[in-house]
C-alpha positions in Angstrom: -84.7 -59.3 8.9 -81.7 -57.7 11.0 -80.7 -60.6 13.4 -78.1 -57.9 15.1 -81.6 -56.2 16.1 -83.3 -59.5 17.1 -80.7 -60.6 19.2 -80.2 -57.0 20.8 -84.1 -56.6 21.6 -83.6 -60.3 23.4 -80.8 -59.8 25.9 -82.0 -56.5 26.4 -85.2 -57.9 27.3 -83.4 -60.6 29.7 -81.1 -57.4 31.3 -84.4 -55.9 32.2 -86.4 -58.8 33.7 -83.1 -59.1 35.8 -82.9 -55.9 37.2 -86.3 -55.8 37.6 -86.8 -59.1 39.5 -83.6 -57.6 41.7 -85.4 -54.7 42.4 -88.5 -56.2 43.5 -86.9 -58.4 45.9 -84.3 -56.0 47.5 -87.1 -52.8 47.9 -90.3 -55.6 48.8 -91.4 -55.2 52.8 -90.2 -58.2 54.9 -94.1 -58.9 55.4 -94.4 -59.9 51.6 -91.9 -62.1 51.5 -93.5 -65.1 51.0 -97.1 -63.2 50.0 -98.5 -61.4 47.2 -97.5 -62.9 44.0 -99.9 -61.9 41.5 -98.6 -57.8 42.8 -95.2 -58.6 42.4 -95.7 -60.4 38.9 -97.9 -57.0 37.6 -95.1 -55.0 39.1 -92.3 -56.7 37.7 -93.7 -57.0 34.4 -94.7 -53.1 34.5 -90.7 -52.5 35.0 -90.0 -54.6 32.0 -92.8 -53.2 29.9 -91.5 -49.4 30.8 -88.4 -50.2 29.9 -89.2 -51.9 26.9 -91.5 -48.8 25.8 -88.4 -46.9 26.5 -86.0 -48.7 24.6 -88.1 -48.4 21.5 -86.9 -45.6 20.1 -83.3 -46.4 19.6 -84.7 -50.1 18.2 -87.1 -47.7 16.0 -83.6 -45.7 14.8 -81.5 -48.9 14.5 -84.2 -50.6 12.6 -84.4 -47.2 10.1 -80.9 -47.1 10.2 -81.2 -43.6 9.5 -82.3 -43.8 6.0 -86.0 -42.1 4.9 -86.7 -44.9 2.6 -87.2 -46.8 5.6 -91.0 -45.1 5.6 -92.1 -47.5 3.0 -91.1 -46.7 -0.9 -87.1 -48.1 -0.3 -87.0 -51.0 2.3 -84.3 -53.2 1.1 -81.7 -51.5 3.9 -83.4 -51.4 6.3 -83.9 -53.8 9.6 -87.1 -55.6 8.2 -89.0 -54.8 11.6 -92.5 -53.4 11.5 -91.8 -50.9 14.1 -95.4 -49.2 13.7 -97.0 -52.1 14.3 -94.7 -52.8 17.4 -95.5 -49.4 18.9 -99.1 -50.3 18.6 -98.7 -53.1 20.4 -96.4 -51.8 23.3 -99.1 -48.9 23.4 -102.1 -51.0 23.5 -99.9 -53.8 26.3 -99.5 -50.2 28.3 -102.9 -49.2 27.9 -104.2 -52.9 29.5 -101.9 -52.4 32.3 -102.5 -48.7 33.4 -106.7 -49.5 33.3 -106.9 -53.6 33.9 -103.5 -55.4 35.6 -102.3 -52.5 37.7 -105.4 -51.1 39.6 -106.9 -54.9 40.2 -103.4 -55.8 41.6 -103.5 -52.7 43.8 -107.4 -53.8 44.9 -106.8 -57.0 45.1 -103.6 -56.4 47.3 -105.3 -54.2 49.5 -108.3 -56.0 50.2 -109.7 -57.1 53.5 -110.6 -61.0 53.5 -112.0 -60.4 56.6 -110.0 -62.6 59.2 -108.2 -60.2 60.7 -111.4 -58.9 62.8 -112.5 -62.5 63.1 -115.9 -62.1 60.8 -116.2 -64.9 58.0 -113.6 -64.8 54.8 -114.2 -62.8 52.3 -113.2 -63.0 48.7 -110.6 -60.6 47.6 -110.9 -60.9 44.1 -114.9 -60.1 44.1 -113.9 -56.6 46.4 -111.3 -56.0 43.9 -113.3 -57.2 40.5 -115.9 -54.4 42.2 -113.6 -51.5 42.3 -112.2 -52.8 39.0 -115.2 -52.0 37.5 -115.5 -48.7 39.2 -112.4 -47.8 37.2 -113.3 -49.2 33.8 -116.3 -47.0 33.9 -114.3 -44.2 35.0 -111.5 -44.7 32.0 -114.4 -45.5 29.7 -116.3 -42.2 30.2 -113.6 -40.0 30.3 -112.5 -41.7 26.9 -115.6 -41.4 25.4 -116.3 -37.3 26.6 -112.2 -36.6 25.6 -113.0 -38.6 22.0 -116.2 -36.4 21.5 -115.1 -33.1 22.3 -111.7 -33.3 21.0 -111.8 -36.1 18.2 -111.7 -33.1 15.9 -108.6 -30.0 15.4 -108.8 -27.2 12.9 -104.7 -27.2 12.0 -104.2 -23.8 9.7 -102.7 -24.9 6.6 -101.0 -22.9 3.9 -101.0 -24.3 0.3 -98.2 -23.1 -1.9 -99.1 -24.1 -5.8 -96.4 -24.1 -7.8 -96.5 -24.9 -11.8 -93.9 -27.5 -13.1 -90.4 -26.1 -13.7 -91.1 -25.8 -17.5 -93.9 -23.1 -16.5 -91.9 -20.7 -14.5 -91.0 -20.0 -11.2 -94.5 -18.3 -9.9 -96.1 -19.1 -6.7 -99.8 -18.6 -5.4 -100.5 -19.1 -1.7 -103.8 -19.9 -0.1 -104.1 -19.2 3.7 -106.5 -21.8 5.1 -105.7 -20.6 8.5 -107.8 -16.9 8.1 -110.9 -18.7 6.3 -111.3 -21.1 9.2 -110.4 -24.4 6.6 -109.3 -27.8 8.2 -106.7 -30.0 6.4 -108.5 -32.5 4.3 -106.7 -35.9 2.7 -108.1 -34.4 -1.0 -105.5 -31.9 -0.4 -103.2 -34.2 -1.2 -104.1 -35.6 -4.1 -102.6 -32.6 -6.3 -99.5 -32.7 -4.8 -98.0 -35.3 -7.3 -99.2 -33.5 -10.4 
């Protein structure tokens, strides 16, 4: 493993909590000073997420150093980080905060305990678990609607068959595309005849 690349995704990690925790502080209203912690923490960690998701792809070059063996048959050069895996996880962290952390934190901030018209307290986290749900049944069915109508794609494919270079130079096409195929993974399989 590439310590060059460890030590790089580290301080840039620590340069972006920084400039994120300034940012909070210097742009935050003068009411919430002292107020609203769990807001500012989802906030802050949202800018160091995004940036993080950002500064992926130059970790994703670094780590492939530019070399296609990288993709899994010639590893030995490369940075030794499982950079698919690490895009799954930044993708799946994102996901959490766009449908869990952030609109809670948004509820939660702007709920009404109830003192300020001098009825009894209320708890903000039960008004803001409510609308939470609201939006996880929201997310959920427009998930499940997008997933079942377009889970599926007809990509038009030409195949090109093309004997050994012992048996000449003559090449058949088949054009998937006007017959209404889909690309199968049993296409593949004759490719390394």
């Amino acid at each position: 493993m590439d310590i060059f690349l460890i030590i790089s995704i580290l301080i840039a990690v620590a340069i972006l909590a920084v400039v994120s925790f300034y940012l909070l502080v210097h742009f935050q209203h003068p009411d919430d000073k002292n107020d609203a912690y769990f807001p500012k923490f989802v906030v802050l960690t949202g800018f160091v997420l995004a940036g993080c998701t950002v500064l992926l792809l130059p970790l994703d070059v670094a780590n492939n150093d530019g070399y296609a063996g990288c993709d899994g048959y010639n590893t030995k050069v490369c940075g030794g980080l499982n950079m698919n895996l690490l895009w799954q996880i930044m993708y799946m962290i994102t996901l959490v905060y766009l449908v869990f952390f952030i609109p809670f934190s948004v509820f939660f901030y702007e709920a009404d305990d109830g003192t300020l018209m001098g009825g009894p307290r209320k708890s903000r986290a039960f008004a803001a678990s409510i609308w939470q749900i609201a939006v996880i049944v929201i997310v959920g069915l427009v998930l499940a609607i997008c997933y079942y109508f377009l889970s599926y794609t007809s990509i038009p494919v030409t195949e090109y068959i093309v004997p050994t270079i012992n048996g000449g130079a003559i090449y058949e096409t088949e054009n998937y595309s006007q017959n209404n195929y889909s690309f199968e993974a049993d296409m593949l399989e004759n490719l390394n005849a």
